[in-house]
Every structure is written in structure tokens, then in C-alpha cells.
C-alpha positions in Angstrom: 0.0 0.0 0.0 1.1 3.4 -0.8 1.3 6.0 1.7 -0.1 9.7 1.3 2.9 11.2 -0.2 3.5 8.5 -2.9 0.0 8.4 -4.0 0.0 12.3 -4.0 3.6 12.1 -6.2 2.4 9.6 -8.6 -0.9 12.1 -9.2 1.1 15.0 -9.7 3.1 12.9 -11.9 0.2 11.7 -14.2 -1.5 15.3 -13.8 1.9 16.7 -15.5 1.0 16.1 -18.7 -2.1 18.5 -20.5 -3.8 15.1 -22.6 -4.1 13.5 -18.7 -5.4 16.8 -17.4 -7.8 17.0 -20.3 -9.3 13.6 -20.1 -9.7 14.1 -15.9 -11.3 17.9 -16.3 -13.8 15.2 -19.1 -14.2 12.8 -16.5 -14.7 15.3 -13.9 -18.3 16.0 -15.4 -19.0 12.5 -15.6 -18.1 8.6 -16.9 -17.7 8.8 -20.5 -16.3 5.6 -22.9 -12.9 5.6 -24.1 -13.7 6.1 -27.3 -15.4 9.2 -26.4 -12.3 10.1 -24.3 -10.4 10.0 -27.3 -12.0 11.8 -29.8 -10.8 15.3 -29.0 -7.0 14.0 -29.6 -5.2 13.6 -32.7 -3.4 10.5 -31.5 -3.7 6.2 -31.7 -6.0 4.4 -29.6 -3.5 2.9 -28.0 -1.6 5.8 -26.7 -4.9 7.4 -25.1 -5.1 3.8 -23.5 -1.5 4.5 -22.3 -2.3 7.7 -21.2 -5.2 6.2 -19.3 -3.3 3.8 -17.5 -1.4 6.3 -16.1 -4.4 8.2 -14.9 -5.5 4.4 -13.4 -2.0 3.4 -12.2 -2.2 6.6 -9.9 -5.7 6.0 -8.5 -7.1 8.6 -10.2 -9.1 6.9 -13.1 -11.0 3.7 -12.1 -12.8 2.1 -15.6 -14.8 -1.0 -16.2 -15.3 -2.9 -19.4 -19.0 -4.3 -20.0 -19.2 -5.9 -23.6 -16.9 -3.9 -26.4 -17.0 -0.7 -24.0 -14.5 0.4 -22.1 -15.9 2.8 -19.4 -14.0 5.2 -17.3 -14.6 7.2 -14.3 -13.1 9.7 -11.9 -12.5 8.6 -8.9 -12.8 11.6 -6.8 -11.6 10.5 -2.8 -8.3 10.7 -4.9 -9.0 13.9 -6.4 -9.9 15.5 -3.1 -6.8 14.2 -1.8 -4.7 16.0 -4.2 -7.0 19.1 -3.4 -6.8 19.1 0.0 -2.8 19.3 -0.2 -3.0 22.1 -2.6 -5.5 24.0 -0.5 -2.7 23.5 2.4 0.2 24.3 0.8 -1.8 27.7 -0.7 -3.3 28.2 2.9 0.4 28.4 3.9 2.0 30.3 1.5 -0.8 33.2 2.0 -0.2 33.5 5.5 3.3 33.4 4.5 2.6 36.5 2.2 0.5 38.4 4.6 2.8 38.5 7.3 5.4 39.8 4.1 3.0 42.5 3.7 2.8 43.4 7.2 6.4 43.7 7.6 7.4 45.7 4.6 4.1 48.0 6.0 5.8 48.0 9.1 8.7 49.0 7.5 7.8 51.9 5.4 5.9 53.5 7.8 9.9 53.8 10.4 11.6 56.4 8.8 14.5 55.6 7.9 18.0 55.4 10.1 20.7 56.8 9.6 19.5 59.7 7.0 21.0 62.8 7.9 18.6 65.7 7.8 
């Protein structure tokens, strides 16, 4: 079993890439079929199923063939994980940036030492 940082590394990872990004922001709205998932790339069959597996392999895409049709879906606990470290690391770096702003506030408003006047 993975533990929270590898699964959030190998999401990243398969996020890094725009045709991945664009099939999960698809699947995002819904299950659609691979073929479907395919159409709006100019590429094989096989490597959207590559970039698919990917998307699977991380946890992020779960599919299910019934018949001929390959259906895939979002799986969105791992999406929210991925959010939830984002939303963190930005909750961080604002207070990080606020208390920036408050110094150099601080610091404008002292005049400054060592002028002669």
C-alpha cells in the first residue's frame, strides 16, 4: 500500500502532462467511454489507453469494461486528496505573504535610520 505522499507524487506525476489533465477535467463531469475520451485527440487508440493507464495506475481513473465498451470514471476521494494538499500548501503560503505585507508595511511607515537631515 502506498502511503499519502506517494500516491500524492504519482498524481502530480500523471497530472503533469495536458492530454491527462484533459481527459480528468472530461471525466470530472461525468463517466464517458474511451472512445469518447479519445476523440478530441489527434493521436492512436493505444496511446490514449496508455495515457489512461497512467491516470488508473495513480488512483485517479478507475474504468470497467462491460461488452466492447471500455468505461472510465473519476475517482474523486483521490482527487480530493490532491485538493486538499494544494488548498494546504496555498493556505500556507498566504499566511506566509501576509505577514510579508505586514512587515514591509511596518517597515515603510519607520523612517529611515541613519539619513541625515
Amino acid at each position: 500500500m502506498l502511503n499519502q505522499g506517494q500516491s500524492l507524487d504519482r498524481v502530480f506525476q500523471a497530472l503533469a502532462d495536458q492530454t491527462r489533465r484533459d481527459m480528468v477535467e472530461r471525466l470530472v463531469r461525468g463517466p464517458a467511454a474511451v472512445s469518447e475520451l479519445a476523440r478530441p485527440f489527434a493521436m492512436s487508440l493505444p496511446a490514449v489507453l496508455q495515457h489512461l493507464q497512467v491516470l488508473e495506475t495513480c488512483g485517479l481513473v478507475r474504468s470497467q469494461k462491460v461488452g466492447r465498451v471500455r468505461t472510465c470514471q473519476i475517482e474523486p476521494e483521490v482527487l480530493r486528496m490532491a485538493e486538499g494538499w494544494l488548498g494546504r500548501q496555498r493556505t500556507t503560503w498566504e499566511q506566509r505573504l501576509d505577514r510579508l505585507d505586514d512587515y514591509l508595511t511596518e517597515s515603510s511607515d519607520q523612517p529611515e535610520q541613519g539619513s541625515k537631515s
